[in-house]
C-alpha positions as CSV (number, residue, x, y, z in Angstrom):
1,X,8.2,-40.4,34.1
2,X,9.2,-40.1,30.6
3,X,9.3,-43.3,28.3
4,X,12.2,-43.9,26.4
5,X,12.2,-46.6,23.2
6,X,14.9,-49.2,23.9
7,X,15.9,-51.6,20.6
8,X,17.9,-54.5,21.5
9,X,20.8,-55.0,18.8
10,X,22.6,-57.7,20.5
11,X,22.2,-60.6,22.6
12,X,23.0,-59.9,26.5
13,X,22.4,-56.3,26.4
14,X,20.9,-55.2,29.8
15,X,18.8,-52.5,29.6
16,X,19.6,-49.3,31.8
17,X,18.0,-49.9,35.1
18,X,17.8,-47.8,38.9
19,X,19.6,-49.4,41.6
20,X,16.6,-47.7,43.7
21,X,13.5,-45.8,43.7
22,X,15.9,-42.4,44.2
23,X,18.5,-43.4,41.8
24,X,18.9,-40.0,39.5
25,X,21.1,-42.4,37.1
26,X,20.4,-45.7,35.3
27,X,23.2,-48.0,35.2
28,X,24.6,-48.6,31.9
29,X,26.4,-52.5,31.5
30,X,28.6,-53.6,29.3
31,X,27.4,-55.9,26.5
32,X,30.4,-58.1,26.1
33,X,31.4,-61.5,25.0
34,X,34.1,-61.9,27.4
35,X,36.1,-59.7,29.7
36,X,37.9,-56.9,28.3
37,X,41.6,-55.5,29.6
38,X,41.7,-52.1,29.8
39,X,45.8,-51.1,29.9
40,X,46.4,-48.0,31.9
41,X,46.1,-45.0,30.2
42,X,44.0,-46.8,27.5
43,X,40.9,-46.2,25.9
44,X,38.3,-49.2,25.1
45,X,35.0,-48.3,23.5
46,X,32.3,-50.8,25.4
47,X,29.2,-51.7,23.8
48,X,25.7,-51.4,25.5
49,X,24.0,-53.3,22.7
50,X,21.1,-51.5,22.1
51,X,20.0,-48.3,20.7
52,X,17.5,-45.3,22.3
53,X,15.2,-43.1,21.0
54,X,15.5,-39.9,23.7
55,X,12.2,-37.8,22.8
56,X,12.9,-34.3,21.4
57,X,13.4,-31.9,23.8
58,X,15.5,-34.0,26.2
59,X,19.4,-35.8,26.4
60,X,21.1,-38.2,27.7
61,X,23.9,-37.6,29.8
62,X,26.5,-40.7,30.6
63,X,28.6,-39.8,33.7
64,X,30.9,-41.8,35.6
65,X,30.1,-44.3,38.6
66,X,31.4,-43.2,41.5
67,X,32.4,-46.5,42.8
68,X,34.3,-47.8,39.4
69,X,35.9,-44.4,39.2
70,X,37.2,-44.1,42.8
71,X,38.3,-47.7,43.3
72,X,39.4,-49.2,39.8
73,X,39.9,-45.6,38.2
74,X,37.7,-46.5,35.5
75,X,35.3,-43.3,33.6
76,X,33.9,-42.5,30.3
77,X,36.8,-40.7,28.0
78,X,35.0,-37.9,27.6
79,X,34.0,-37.6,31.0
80,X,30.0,-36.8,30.5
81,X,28.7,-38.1,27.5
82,X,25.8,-36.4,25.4
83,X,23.6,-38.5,23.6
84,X,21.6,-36.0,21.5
85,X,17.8,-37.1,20.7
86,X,17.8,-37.7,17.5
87,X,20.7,-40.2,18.0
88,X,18.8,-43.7,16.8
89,X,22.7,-45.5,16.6
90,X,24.2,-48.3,19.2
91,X,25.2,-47.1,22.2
92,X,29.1,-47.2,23.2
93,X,31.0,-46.1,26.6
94,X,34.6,-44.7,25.6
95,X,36.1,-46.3,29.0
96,X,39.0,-44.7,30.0
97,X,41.7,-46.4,33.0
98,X,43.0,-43.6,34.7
99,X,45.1,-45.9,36.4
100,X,48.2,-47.7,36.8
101,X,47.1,-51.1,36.7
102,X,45.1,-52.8,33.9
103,X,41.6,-53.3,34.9
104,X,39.4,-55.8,33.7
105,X,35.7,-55.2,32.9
106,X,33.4,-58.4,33.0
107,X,30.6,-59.0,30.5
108,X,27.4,-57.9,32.0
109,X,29.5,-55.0,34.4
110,X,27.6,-51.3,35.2
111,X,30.1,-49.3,33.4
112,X,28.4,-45.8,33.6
113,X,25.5,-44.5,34.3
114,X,23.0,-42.5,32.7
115,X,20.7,-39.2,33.7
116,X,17.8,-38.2,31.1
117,X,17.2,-34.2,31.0
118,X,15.2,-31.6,29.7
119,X,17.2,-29.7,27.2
120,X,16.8,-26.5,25.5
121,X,17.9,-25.3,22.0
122,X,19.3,-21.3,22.1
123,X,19.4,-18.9,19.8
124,X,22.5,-17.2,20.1
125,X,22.2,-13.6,18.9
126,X,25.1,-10.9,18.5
127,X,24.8,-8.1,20.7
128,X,27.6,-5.4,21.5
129,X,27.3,-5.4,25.3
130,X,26.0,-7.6,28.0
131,X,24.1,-6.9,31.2
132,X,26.3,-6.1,34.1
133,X,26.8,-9.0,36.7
134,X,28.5,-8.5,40.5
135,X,31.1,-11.2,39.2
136,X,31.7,-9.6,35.9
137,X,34.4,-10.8,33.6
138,X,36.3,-12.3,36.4
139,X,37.5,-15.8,35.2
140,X,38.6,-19.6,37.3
141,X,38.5,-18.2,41.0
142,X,37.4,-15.0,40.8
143,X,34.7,-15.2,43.5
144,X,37.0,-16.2,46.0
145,X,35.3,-18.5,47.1
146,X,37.2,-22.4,47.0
């Protein structure tokens, strides 16, 4: 288990907790004063209320949760966030309705969720060829397979 440094910046923020012992994602609640309406099509930025400190050598990634997503057609904007280590700033969901009815998200309401990961930095290098693969070049579909 990996620690993470959580720093409260407003009142009501709940920090990101696992539903259960197996959860791969925290939930992530919004920190609101009052429920926000979210038109359809519409974009809200939802604060947390707190920033993280992710160690080096790891990220946060902010996914969707499955249940607002399939019933209320609520997910992050940008469909997976990255929150980059060395990120120290509040934390914001860019909640998107997908919908065609305004939803409403309560103060206090899991929004997202949240998966920590090891992450390696590349070095990208120029090279003039590439080793030879059984898919090859072959783009979207090309394995066949659906």
């Amino acid at each position: 288990m990996t620690n993470i440094p959580v720093r409260r910046l407003r009142e009501g923020a709940q920090f990101p907790r696992y539903a259960t012992a197996s959860s791969a994602g925290a939930d992530l609640c919004a920190c609101l004063d009052a429920p926000v309406v979210i038109a359809p099509h519409e974009t809200v930025m939802i604060p947390l209320g707190y920033a993280m400190a992710i160690p080096a050598g790891w990220v946060g990634l902010i996914f969707a949760r499955s249940g607002i997503a399939s019933k209320r057609d609520l997910a992050p904007a940008n469909k997976v966030g990255v929150v980059d280590a060395d990120y120290r700033g509040e934390w914001w969901i860019p909640l998107h309705n997908h919908g065609s009815a305004p939803q409403t998200v309560a103060p206090g309401e899991r929004i997202a969720q949240l998966v920590i990961v090891p992450c390696m930095t590349a070095a990208f290098t120029e090279t003039d060829a590439l080793n030879e693969t059984e898919r090859g070049p072959g783009g979207f579909g090309s394995t066949g397979k659906e």
